[in-house]
N, CA and C of each residue as an Amber inpcrd file, in Angstrom:
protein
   432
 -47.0720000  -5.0610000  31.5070000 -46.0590000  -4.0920000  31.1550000
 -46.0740000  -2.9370000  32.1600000 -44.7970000  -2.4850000  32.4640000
 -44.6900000  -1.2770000  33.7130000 -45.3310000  -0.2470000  32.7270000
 -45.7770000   0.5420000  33.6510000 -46.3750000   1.9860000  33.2320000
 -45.0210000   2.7620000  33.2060000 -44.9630000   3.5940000  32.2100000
 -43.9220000   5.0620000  32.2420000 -45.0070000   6.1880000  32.4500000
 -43.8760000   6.4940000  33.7420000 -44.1690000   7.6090000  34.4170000
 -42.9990000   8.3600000  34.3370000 -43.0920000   9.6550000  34.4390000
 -42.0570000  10.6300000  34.5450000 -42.1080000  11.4750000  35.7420000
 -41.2680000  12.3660000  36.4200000 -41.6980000  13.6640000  36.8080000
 -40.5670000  14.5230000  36.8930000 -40.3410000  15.5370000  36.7480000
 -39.0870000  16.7650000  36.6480000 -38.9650000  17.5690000  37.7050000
 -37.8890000  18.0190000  38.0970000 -36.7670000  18.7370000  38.8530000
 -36.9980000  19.8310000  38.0040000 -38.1090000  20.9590000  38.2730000
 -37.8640000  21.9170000  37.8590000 -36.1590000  23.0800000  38.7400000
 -35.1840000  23.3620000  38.1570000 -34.1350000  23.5640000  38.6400000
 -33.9900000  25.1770000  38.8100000 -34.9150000  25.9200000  38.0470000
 -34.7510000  27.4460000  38.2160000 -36.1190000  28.0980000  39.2520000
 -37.1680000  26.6630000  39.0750000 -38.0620000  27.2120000  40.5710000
 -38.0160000  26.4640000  41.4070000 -37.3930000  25.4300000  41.5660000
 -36.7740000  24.6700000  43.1030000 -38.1840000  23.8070000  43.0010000
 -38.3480000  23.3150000  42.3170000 -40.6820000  22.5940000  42.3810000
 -40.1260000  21.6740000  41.7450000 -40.8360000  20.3500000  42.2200000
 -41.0360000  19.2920000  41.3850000 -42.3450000  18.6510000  40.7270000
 -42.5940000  18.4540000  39.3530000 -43.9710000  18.2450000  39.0120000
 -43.7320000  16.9350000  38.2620000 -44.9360000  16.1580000  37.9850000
 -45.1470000  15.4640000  37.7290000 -45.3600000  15.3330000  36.1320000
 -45.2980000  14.6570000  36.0020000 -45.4360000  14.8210000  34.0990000
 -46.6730000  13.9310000  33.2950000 -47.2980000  14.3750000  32.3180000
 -48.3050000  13.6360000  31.7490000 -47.7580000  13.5520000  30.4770000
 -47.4170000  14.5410000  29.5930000 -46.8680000  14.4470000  28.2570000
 -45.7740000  15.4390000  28.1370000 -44.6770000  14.5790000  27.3210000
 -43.1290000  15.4670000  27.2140000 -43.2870000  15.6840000  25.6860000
 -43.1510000  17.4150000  25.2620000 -43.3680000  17.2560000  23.7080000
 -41.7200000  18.3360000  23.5730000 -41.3400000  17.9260000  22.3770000
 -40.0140000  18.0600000  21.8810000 -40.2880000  19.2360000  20.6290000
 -39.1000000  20.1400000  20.6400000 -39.5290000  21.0770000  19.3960000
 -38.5430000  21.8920000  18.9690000 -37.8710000  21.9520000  17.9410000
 -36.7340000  22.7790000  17.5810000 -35.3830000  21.8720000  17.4510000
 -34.5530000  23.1480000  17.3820000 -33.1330000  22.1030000  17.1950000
 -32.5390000  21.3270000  18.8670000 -31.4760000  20.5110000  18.0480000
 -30.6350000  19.3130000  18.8190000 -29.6960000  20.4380000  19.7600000
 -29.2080000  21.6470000  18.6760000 -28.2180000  21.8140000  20.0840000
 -28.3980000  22.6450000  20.8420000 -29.4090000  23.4710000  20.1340000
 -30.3860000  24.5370000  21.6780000 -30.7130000  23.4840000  23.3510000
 -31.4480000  22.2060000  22.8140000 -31.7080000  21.6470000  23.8890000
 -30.8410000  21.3380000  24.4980000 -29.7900000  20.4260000  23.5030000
 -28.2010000  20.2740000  24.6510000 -27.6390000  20.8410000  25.5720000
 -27.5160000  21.9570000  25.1350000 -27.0240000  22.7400000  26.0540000
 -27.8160000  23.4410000  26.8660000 -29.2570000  23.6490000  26.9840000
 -29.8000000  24.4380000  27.9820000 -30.6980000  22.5690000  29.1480000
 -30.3080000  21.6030000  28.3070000 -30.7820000  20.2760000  29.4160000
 -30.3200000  19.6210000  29.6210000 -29.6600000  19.3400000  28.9710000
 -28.5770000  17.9320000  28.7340000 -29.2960000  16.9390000  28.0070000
 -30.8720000  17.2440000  27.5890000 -31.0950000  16.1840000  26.3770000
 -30.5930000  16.0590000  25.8080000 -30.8460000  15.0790000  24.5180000
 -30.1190000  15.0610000  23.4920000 -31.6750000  14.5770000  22.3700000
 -31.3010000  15.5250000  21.4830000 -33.0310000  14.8800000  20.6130000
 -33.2330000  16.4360000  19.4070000 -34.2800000  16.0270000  18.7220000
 -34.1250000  17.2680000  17.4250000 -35.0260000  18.2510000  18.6570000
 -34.9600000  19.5650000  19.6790000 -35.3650000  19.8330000  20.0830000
 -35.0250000  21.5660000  21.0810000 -35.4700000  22.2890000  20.6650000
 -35.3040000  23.5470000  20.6930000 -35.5110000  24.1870000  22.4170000
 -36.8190000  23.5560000  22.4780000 -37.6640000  23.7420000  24.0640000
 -38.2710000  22.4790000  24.3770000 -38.5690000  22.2510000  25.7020000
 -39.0330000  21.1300000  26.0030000 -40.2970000  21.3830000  26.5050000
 -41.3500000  21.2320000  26.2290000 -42.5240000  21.4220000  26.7920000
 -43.0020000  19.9980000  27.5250000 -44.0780000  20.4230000  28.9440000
 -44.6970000  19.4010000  29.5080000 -46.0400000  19.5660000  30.1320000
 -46.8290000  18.6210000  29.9390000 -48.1030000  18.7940000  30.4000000
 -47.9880000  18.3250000  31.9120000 -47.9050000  19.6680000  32.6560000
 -47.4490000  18.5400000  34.3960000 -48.9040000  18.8710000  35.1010000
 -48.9010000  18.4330000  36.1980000 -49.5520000  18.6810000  37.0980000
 -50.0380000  20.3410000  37.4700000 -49.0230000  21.1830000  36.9500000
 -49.6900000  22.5990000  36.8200000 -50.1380000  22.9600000  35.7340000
 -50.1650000  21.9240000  34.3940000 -50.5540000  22.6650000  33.3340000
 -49.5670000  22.5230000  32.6540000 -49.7420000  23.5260000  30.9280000
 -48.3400000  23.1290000  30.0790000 -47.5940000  23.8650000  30.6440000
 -45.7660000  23.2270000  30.4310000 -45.0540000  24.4600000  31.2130000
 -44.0410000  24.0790000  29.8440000 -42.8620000  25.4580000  29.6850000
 -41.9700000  24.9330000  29.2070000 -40.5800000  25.1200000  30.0030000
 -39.6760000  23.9420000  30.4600000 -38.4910000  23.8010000  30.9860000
 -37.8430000  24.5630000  30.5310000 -36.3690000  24.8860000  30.8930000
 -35.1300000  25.1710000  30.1990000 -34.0800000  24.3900000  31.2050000
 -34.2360000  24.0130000  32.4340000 -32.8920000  23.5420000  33.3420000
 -33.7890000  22.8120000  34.2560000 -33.8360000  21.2660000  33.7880000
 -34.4490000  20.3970000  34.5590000 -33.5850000  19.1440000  34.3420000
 -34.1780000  18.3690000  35.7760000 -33.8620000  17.3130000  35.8300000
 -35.0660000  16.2330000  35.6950000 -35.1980000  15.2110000  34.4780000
 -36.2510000  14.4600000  34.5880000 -35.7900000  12.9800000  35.1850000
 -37.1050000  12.5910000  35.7950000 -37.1040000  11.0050000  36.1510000
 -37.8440000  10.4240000  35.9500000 -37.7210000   8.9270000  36.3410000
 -38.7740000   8.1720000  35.9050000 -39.1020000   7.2290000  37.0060000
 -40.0910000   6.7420000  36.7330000 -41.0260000   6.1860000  37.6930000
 -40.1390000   4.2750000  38.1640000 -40.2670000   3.6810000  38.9220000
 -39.7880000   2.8310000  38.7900000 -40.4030000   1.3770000  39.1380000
 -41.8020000   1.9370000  38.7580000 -42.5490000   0.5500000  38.6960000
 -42.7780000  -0.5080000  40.1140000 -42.5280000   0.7620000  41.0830000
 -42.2390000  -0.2190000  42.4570000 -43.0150000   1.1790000  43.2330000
 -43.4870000   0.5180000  44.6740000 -43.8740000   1.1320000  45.5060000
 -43.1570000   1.0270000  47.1060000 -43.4130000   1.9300000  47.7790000
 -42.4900000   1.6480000  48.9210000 -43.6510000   1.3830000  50.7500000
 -43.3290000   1.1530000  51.5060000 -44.4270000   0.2870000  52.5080000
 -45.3550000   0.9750000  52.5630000 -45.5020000   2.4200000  52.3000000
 -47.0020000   2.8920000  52.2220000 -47.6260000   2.7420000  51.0860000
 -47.1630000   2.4380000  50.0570000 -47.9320000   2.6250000  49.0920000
 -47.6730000   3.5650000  47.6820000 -46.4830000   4.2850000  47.9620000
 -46.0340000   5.6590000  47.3330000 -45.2140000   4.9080000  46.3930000
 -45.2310000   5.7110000  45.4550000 -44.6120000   5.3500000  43.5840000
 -43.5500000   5.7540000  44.2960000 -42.3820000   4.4470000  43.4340000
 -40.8180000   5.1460000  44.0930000 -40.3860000   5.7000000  42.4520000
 -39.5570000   7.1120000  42.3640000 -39.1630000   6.9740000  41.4320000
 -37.5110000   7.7440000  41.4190000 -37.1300000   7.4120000  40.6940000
 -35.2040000   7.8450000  40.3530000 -35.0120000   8.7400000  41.2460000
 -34.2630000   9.0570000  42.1930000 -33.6960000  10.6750000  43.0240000
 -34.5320000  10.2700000  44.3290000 -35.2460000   9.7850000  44.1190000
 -35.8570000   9.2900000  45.6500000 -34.9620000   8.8540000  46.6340000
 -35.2940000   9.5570000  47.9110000 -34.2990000   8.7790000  49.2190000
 -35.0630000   7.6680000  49.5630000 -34.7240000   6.5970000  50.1290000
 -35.4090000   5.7330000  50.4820000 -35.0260000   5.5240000  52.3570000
 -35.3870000   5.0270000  53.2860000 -34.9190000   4.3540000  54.3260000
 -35.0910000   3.4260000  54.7090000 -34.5880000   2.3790000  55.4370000
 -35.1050000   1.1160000  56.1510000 -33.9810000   1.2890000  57.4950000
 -35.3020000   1.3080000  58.2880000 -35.0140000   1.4210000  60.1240000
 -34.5880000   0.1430000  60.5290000 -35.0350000  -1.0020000  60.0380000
 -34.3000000  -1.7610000  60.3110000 -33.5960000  -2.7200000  60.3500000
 -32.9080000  -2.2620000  58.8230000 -31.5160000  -2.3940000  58.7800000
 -30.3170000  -1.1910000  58.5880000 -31.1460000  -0.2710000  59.5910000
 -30.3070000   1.1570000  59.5490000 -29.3210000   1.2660000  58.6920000
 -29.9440000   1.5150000  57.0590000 -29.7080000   2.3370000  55.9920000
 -30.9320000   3.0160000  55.2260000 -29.9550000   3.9490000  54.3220000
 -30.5990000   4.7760000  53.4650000 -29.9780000   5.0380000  52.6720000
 -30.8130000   5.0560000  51.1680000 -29.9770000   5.7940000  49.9110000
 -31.2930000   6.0980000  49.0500000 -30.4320000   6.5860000  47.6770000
 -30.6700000   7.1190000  46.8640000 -31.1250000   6.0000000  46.0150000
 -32.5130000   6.3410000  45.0530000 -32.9310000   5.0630000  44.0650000
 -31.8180000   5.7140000  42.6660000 -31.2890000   4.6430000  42.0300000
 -30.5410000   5.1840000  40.8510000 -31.0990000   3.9900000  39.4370000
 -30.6370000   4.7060000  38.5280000 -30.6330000   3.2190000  37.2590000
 -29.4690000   3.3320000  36.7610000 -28.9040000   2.0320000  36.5870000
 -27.6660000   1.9020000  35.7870000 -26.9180000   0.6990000  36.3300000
 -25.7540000   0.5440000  35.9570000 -25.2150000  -0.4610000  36.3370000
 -24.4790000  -1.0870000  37.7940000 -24.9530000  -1.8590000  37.9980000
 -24.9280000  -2.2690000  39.5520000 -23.6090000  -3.4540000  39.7920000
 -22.4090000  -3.7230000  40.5500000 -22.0540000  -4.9240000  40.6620000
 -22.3440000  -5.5440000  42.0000000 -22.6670000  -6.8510000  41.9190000
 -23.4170000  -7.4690000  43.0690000 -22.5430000  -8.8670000  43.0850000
 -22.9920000  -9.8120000  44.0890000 -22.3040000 -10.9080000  44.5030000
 -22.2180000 -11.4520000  43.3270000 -23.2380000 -11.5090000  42.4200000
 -23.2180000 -13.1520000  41.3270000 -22.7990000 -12.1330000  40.3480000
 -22.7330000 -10.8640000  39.8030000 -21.7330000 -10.1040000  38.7750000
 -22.6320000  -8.6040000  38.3820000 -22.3460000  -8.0590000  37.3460000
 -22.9430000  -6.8490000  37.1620000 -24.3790000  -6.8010000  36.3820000
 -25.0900000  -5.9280000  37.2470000 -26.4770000  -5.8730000  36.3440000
 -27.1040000  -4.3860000  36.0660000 -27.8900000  -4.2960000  34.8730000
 -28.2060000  -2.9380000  34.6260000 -29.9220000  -3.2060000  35.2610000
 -29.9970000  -2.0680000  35.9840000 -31.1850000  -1.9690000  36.2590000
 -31.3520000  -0.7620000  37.7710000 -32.4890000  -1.0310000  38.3890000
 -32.9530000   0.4740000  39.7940000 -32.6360000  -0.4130000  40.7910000
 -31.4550000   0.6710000  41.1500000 -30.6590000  -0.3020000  42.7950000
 -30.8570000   1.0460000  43.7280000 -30.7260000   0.4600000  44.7290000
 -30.4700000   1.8030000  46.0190000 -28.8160000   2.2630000  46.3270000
 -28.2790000   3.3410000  45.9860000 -27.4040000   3.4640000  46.3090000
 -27.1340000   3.7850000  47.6580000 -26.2120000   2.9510000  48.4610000
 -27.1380000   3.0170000  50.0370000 -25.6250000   4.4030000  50.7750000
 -25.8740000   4.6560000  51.5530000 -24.6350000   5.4550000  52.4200000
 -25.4120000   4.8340000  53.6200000 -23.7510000   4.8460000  54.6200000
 -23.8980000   4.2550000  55.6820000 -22.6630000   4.8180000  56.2410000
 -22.8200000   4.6840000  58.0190000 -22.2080000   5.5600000  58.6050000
 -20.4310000   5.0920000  58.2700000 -20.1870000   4.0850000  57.8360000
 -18.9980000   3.6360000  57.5940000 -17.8290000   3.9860000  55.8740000
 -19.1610000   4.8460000  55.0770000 -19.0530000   5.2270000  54.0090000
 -20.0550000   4.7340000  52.4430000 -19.5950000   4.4490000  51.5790000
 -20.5200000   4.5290000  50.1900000 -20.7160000   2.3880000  50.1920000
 -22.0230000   2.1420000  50.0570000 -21.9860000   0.6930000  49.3700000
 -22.7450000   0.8390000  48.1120000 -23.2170000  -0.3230000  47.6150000
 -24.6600000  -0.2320000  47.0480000 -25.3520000  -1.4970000  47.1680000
 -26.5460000  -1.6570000  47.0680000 -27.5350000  -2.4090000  47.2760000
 -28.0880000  -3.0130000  45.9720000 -28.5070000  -3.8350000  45.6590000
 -28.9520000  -4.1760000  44.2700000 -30.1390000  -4.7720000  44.2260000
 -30.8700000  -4.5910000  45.4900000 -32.2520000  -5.2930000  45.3190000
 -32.9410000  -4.7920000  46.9290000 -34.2060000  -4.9630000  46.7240000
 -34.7110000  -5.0280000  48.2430000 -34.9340000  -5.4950000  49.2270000
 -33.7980000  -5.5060000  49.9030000 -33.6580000  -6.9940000  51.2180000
 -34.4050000  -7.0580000  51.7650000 -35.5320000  -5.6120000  51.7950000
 -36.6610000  -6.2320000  53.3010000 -37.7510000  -5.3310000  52.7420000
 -38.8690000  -5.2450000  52.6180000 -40.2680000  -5.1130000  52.8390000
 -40.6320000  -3.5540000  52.9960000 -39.6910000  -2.5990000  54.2600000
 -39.8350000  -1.9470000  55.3020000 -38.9340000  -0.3010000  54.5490000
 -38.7490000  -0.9840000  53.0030000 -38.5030000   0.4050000  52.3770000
 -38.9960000   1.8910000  52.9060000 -38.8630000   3.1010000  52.8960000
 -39.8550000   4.0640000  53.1800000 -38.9390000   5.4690000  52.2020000
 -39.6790000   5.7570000  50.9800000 -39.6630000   7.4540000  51.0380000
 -39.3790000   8.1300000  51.4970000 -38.3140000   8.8500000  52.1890000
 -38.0840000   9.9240000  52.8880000 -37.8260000  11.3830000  52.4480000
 -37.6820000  11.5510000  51.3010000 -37.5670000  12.6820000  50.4130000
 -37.0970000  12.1380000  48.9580000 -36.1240000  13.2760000  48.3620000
 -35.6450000  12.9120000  47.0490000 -34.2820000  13.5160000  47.0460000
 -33.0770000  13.5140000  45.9990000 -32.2730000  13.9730000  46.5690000
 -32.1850000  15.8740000  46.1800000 -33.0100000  16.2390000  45.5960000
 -33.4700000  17.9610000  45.0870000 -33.6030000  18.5840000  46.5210000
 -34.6180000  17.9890000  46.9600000 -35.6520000  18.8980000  47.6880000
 -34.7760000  18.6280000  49.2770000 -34.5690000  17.1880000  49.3160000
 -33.7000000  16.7690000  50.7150000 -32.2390000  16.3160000  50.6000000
 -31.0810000  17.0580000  49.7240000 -29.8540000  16.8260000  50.0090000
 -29.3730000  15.9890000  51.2190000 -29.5390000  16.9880000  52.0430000
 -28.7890000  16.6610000  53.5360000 -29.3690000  15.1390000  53.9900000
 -30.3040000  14.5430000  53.5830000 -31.0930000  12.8590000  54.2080000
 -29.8180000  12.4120000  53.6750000 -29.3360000  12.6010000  52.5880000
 -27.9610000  11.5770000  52.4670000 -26.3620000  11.9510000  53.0990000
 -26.2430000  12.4190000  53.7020000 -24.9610000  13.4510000  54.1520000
 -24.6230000  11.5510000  55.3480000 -23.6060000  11.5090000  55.2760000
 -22.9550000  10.3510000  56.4630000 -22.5170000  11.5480000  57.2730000
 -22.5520000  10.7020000  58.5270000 -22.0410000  10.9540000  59.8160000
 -20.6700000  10.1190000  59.8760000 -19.7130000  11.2750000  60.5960000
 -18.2030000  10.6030000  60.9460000 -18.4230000   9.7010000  61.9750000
């Protein structure tokens, strides 16, 4: 069984941490609107890598059970690259359409200098981490 892993987009200190335990507390529509959760939950507390913190404007992800040629946990918001087959994208989850039809699951959404595709699996080996899309926007920007 894959391990769940998490880690959050803290969004009001620009930091990303890692997560050990997500605890829930208060009402449904306090959280709605200050996360976009949805759950009986007032504040979101987390045991991260700095200790407990509590969120108010984050983005969480999750781990995706895959590693990339060094060795590094890939997870959701991650840029990825491969040199050579000169692309790069974004890891996403959700629904993908591919040659044999549509599938739900973690595809690379790739950009390429010709505009938007997507990818639905890992054609080659030679994946690499290059940021995420928080911290490194601009790794995904196309060239005219």
């Amino acid at each position: 069984m894959k391990e769940l892993k998490f880690r959050a987009w803290d969004k009001d200190e620009k930091k990303m941490h890692l997560i050990d335990m997500i605890y829930f507390r208060g009402s449904s529509d306090e959280i709605s609107k200050k996360s976009g959760i949805k759950g009986d939950s007032r504040r979101v507390g987390f045991l991260t890598d700095s200790g407990y913190q509590v969120f108010y404007n984050f983005e969480l992800m999750q781990y995706t059970g895959l590693f990339d040629r060094n060795g590094k946990e890939i997870y959701e918001g991650d840029i990825v690259q491969n040199k050579s087959l000169s692309m790069k994208g974004e890891i996403k989850m959700g629904f993908n359409d591919t040659a044999i039809g549509k599938h739900y699951g973690w595809y690379i959404h790739r950009y390429m200098k010709i505009g938007k595709d997507k990818a639905s699996s890992w054609e080659s080996p030679y994946w690499e981490i290059i940021g995420n899309i928080y911290e490194n926007p601009e790794f995904l920007e196309t060239k005219k």
